[in-house]
Structures are given as structure tokens and as C-alpha cells.
Biopython code that builds the backbone (N, CA, C, O; Angstrom):
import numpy as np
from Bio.PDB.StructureBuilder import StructureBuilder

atoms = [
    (1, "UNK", "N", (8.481, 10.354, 10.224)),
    (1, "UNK", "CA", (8.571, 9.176, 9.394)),
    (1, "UNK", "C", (7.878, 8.018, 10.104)),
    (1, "UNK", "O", (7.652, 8.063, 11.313)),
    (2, "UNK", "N", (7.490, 6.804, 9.207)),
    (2, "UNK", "CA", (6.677, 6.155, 9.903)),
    (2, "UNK", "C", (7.091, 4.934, 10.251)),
    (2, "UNK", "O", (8.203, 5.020, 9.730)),
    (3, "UNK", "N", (7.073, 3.615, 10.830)),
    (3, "UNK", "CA", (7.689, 2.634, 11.039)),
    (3, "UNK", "C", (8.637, 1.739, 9.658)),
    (3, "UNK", "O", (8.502, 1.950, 8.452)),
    (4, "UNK", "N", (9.324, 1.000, 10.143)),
    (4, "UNK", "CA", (9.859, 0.507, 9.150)),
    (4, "UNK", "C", (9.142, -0.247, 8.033)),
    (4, "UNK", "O", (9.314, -0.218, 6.814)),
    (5, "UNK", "N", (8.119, -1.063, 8.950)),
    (5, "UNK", "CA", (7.097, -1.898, 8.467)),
    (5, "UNK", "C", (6.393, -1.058, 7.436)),
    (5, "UNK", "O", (6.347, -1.616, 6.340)),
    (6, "UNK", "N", (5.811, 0.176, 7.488)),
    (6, "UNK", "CA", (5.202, 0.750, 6.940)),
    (6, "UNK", "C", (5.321, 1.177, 6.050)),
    (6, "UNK", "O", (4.523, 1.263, 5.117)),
    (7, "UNK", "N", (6.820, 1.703, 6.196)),
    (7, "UNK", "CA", (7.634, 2.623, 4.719)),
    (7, "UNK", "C", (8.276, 1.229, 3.681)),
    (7, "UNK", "O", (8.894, 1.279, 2.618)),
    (8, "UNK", "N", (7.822, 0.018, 4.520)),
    (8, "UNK", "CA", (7.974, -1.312, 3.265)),
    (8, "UNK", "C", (6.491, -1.466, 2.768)),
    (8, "UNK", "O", (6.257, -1.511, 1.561)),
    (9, "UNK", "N", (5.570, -1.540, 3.634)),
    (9, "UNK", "CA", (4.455, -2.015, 2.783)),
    (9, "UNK", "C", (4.283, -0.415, 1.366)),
    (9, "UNK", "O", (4.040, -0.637, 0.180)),
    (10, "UNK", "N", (4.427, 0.590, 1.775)),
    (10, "UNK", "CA", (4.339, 2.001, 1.407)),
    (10, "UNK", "C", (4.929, 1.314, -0.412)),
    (10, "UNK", "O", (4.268, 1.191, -1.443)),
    (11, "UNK", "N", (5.959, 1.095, -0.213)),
    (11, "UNK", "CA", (6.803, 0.686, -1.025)),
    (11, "UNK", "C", (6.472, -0.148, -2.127)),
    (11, "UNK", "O", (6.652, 0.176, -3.301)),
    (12, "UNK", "N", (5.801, -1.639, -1.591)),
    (12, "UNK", "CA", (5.313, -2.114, -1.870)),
    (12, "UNK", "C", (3.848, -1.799, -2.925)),
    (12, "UNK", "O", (3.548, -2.193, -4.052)),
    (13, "UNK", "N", (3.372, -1.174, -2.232)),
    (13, "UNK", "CA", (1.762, -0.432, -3.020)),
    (13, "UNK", "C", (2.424, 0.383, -3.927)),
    (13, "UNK", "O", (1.880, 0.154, -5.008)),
    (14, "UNK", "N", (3.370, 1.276, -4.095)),
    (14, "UNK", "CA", (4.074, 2.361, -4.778)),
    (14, "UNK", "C", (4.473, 1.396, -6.033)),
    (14, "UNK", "O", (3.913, 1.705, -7.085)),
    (15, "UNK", "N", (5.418, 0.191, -6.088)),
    (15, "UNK", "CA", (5.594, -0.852, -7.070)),
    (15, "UNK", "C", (4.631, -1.449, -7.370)),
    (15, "UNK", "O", (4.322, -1.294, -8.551)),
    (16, "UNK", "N", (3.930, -2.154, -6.741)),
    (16, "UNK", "CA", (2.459, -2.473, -7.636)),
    (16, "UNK", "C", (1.902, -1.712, -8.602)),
    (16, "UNK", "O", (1.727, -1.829, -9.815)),
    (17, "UNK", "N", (1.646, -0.837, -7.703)),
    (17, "UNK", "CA", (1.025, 0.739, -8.854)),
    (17, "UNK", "C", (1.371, 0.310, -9.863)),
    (17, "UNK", "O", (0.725, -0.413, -10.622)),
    (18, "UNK", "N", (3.216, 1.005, -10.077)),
    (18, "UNK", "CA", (3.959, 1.435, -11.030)),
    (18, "UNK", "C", (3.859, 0.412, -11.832)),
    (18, "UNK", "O", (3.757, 0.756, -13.009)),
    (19, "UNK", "N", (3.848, -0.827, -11.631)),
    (19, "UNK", "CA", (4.051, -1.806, -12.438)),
    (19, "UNK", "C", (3.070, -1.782, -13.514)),
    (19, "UNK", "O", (3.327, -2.021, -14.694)),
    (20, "UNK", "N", (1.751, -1.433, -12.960)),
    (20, "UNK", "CA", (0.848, -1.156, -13.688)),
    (20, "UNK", "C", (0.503, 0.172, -14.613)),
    (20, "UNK", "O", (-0.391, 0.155, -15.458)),
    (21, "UNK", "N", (1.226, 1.177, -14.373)),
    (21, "UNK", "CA", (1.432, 2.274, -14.931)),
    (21, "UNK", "C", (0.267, 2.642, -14.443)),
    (21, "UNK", "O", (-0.747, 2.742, -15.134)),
    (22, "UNK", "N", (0.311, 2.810, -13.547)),
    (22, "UNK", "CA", (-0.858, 3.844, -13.002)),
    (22, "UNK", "C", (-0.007, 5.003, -12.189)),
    (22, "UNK", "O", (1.133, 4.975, -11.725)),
    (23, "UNK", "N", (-0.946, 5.960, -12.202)),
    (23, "UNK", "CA", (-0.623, 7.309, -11.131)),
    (23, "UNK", "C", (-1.686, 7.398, -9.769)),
    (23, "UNK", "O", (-2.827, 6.942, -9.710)),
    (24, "UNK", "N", (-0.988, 8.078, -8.788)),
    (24, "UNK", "CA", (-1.571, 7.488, -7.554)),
    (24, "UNK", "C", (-3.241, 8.011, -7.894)),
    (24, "UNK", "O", (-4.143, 7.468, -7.256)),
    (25, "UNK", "N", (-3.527, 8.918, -8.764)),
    (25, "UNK", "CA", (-4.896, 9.250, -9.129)),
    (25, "UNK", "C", (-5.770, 7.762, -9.557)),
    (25, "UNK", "O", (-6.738, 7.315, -8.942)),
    (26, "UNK", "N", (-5.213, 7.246, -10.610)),
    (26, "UNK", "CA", (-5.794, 5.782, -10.932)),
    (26, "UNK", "C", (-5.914, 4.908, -10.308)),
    (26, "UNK", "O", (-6.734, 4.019, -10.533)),
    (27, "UNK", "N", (-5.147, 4.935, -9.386)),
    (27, "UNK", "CA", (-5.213, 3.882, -7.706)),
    (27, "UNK", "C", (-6.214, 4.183, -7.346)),
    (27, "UNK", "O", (-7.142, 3.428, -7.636)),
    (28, "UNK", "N", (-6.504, 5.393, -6.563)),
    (28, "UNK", "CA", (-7.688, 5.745, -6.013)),
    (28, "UNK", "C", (-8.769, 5.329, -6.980)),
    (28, "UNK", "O", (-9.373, 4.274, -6.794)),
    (29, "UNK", "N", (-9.076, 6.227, -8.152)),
    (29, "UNK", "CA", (-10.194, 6.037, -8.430)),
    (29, "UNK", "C", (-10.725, 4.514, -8.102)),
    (29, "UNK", "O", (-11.788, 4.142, -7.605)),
    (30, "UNK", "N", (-9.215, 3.537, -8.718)),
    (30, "UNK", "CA", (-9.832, 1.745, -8.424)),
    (30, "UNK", "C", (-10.369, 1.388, -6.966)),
    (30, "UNK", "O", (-11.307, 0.691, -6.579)),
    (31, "UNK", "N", (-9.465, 2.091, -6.357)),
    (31, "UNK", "CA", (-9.692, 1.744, -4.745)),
    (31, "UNK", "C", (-10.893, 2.415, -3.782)),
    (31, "UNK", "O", (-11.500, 1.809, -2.899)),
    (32, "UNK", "N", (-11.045, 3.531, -4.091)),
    (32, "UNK", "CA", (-12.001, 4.280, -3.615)),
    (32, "UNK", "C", (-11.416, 5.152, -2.126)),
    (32, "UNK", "O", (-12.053, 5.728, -1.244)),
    (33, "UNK", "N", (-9.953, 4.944, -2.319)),
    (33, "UNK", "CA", (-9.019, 5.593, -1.108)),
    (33, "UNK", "C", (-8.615, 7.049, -1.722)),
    (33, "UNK", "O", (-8.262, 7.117, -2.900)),
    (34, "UNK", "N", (-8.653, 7.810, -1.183)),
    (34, "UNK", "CA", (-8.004, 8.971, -1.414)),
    (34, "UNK", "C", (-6.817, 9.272, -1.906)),
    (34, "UNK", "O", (-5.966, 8.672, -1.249)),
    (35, "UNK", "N", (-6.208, 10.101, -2.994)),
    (35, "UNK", "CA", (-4.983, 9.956, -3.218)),
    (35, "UNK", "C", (-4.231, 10.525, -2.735)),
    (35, "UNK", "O", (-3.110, 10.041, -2.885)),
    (36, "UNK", "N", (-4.293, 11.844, -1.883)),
    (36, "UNK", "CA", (-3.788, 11.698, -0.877)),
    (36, "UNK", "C", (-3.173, 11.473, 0.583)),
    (36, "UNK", "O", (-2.224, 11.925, 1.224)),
    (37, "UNK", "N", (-4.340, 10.415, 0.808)),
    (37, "UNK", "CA", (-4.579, 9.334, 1.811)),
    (37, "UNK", "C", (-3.201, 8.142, 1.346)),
    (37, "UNK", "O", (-2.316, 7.714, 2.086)),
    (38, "UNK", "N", (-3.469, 7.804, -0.317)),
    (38, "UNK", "CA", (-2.436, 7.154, -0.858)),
    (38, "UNK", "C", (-0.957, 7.865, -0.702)),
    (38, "UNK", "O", (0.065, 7.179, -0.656)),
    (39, "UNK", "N", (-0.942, 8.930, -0.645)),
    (39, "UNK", "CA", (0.478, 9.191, -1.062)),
    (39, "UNK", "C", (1.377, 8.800, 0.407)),
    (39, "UNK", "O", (2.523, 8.349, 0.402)),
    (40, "UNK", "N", (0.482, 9.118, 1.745)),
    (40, "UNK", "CA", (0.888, 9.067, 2.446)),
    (40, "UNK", "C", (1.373, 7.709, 2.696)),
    (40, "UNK", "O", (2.564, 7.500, 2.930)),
    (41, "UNK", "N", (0.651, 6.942, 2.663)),
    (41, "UNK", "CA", (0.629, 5.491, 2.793)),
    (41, "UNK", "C", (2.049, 5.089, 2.095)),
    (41, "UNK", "O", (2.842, 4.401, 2.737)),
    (42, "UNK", "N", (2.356, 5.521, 0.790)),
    (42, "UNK", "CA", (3.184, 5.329, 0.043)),
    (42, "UNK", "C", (4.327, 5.884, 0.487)),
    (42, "UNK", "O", (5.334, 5.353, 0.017)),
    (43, "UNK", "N", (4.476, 6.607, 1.095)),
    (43, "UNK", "CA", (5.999, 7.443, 1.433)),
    (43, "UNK", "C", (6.015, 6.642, 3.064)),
    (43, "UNK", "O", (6.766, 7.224, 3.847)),
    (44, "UNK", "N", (5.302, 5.422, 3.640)),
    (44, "UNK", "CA", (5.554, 5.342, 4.839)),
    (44, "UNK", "C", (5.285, 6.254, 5.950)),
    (44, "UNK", "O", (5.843, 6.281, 7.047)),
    (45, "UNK", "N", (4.426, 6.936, 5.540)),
    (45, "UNK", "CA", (4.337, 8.258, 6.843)),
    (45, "UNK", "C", (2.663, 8.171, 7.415)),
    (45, "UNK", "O", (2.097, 8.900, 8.230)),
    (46, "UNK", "N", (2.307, 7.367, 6.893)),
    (46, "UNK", "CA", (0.561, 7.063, 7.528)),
    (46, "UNK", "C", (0.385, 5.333, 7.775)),
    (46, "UNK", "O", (0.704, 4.523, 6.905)),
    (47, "UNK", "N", (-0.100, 4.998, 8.929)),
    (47, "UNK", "CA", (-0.427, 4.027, 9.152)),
    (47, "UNK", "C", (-1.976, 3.526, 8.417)),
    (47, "UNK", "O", (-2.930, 4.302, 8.453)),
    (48, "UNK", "N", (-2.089, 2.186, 7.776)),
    (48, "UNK", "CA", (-3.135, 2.021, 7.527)),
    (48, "UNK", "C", (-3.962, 1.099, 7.931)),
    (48, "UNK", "O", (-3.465, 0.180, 8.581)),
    (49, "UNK", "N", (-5.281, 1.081, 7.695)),
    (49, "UNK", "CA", (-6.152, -0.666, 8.518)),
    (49, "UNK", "C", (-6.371, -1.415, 7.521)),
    (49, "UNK", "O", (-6.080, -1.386, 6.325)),
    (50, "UNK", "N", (-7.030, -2.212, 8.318)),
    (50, "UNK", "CA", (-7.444, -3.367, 7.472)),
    (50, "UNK", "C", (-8.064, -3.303, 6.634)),
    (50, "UNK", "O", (-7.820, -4.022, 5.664)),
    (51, "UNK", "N", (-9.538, -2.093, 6.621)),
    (51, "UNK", "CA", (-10.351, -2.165, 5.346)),
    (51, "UNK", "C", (-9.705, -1.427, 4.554)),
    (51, "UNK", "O", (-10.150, -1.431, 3.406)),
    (52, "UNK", "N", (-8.436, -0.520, 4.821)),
    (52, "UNK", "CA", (-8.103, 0.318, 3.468)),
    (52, "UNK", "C", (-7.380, -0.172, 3.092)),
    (52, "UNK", "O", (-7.190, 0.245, 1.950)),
    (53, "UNK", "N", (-6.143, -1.593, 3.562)),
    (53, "UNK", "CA", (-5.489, -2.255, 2.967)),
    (53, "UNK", "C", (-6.218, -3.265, 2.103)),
    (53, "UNK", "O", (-5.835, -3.639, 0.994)),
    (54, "UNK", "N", (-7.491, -3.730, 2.839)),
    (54, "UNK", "CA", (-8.926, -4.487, 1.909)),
    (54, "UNK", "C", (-8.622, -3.844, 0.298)),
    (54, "UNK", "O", (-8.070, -4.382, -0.662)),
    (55, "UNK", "N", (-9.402, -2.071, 0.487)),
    (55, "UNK", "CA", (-9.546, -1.655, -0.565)),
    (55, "UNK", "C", (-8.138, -1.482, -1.389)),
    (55, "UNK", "O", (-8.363, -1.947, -2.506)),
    (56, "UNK", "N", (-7.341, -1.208, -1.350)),
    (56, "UNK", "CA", (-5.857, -0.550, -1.973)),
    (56, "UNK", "C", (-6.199, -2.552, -2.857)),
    (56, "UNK", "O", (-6.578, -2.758, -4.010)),
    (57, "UNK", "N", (-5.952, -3.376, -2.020)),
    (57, "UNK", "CA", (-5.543, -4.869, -2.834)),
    (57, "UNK", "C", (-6.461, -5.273, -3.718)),
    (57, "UNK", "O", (-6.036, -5.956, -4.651)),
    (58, "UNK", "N", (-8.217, -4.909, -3.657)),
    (58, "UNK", "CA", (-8.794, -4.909, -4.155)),
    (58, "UNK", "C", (-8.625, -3.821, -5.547)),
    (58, "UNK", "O", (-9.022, -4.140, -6.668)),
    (59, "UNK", "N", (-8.219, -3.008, -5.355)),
    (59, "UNK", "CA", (-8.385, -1.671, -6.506)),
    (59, "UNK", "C", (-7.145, -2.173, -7.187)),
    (59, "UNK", "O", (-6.996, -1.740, -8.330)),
    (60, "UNK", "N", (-6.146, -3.058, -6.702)),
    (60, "UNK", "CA", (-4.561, -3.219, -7.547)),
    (60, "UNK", "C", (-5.149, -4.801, -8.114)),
    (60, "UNK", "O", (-4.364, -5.505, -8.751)),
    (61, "UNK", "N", (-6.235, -5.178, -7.902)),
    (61, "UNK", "CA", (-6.666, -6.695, -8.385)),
    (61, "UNK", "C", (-5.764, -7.690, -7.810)),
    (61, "UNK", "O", (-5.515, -8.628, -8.567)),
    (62, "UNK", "N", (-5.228, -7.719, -6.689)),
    (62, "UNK", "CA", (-4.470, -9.131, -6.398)),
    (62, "UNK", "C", (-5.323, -8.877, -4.540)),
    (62, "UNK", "O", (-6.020, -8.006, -4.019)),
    (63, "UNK", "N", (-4.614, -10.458, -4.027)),
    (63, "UNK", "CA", (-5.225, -10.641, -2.973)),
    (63, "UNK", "C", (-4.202, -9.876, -1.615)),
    (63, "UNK", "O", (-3.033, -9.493, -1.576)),
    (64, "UNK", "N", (-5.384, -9.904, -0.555)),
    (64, "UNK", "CA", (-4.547, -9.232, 0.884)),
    (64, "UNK", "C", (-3.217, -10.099, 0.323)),
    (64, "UNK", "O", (-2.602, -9.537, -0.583)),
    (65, "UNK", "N", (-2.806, -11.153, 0.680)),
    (65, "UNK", "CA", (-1.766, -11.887, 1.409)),
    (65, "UNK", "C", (-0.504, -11.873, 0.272)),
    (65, "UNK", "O", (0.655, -12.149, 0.582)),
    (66, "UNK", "N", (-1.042, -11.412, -1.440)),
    (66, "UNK", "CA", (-0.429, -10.896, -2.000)),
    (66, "UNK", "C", (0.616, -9.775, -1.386)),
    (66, "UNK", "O", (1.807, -9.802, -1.075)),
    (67, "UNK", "N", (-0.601, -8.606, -1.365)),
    (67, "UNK", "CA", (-0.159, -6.720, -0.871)),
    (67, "UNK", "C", (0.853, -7.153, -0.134)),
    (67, "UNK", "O", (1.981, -6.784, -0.461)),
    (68, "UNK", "N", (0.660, -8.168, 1.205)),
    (68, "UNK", "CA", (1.437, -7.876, 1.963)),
    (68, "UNK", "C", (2.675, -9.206, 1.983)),
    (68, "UNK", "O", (3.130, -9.526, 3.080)),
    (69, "UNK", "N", (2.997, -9.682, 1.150)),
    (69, "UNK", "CA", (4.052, -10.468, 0.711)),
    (69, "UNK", "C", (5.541, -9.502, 0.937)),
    (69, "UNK", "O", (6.046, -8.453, 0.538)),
    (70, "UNK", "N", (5.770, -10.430, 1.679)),
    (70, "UNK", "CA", (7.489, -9.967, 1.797)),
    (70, "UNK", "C", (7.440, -8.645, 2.547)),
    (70, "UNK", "O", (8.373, -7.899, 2.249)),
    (71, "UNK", "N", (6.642, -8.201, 3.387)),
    (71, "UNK", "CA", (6.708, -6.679, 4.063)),
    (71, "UNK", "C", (7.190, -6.827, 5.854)),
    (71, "UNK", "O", (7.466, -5.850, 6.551)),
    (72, "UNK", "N", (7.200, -8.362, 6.369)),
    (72, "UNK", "CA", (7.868, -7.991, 7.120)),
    (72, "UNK", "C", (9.157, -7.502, 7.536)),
    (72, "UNK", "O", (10.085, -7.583, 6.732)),
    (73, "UNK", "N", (9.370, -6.950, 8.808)),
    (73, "UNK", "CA", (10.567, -6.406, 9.099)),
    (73, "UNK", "C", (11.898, -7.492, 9.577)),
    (73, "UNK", "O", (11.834, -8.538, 10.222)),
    (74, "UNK", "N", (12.782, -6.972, 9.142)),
    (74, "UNK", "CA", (14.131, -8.333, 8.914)),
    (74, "UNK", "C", (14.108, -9.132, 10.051)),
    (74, "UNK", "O", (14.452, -10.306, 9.911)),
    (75, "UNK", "N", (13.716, -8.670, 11.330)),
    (75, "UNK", "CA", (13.393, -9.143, 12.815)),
    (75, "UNK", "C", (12.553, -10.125, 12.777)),
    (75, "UNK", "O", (12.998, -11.112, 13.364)),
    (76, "UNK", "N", (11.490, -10.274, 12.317)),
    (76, "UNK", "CA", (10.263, -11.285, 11.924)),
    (76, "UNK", "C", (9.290, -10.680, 12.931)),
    (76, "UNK", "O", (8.383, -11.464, 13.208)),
    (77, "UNK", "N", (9.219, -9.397, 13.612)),
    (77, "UNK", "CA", (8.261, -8.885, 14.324)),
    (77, "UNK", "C", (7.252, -8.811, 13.401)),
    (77, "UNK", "O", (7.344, -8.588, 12.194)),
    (78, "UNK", "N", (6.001, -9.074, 14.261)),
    (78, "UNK", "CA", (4.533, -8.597, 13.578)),
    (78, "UNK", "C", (4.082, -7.388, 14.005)),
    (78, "UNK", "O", (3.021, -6.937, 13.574)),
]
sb = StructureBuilder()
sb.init_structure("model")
sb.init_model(0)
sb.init_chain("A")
sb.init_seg("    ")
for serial, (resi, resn, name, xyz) in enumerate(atoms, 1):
    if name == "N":
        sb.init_residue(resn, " ", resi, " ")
    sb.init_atom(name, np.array(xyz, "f"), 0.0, 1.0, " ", f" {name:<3s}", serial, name[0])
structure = sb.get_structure()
């Protein structure tokens, strides 16, 4: 399993999606990330960078600082 941080942002991208009624297939295609590159990401079990968090926020149409709204950990660690 992957950090706490992670299995929140995971979370996070997983509700965006959904909100949009997309399936992790339609993510990708927007994003140009793999879907199951995505799934991982989504269950918290893969760490991701900067340009694929770039692409994922880009392919969901809102900005980085959006994606990562509210994903820190209760500690306030970065």
C-alpha cells in the first residue's frame, strides 16, 4: 500500500473522475496516462510526478492546485 498522502490524492482523482462520469478508460484517453498507470494511482499504490499529475489535471480540465486541494496529510507534512 502506498503512503497516506497518496491513497488521498488517489482518491481524489477517483472523485473527480466519477463526478464526471467517466471510466478510468476516458481519463486516460483525456490525459494521455495509461489506465492502468491510472488505476494504480487511484487505489494509492503508485507514486506519481509532476508531469503525470500535469497531465491527469489537464485531462480532468481543472488546475494543478485544484487536483491537489485538500490532499494533505492531517500532520501538515509535505
Amino acid at each position: 500500500m502506498g503512503s497516506e498522502i497518496s491513497v488521498r490524492l488517489g482518491a481524489r482523482i477517483r472523485a473527480l473522475r466519477r463526478a464526471k462520469g467517466w471510466r478510468l478508460s476516458d481519463l486516460a484517453a483525456h490525459s494521455a496516462v495509461k489506465d492502468v498507470h491510472l488505476s494504480y494511482v487511484e487505489r494509492g499504490m503508485r507514486s506519481v510526478g509532476f508531469d503525470v499529475l500535469a497531465k491527469i489535471a489537464k485531462g480532468l480540465d481543472i488546475s494543478l492546485s485544484e487536483l491537489l486541494k485538500d490532499i494533505e496529510d492531517e500532520k501538515g507534512e509535505h
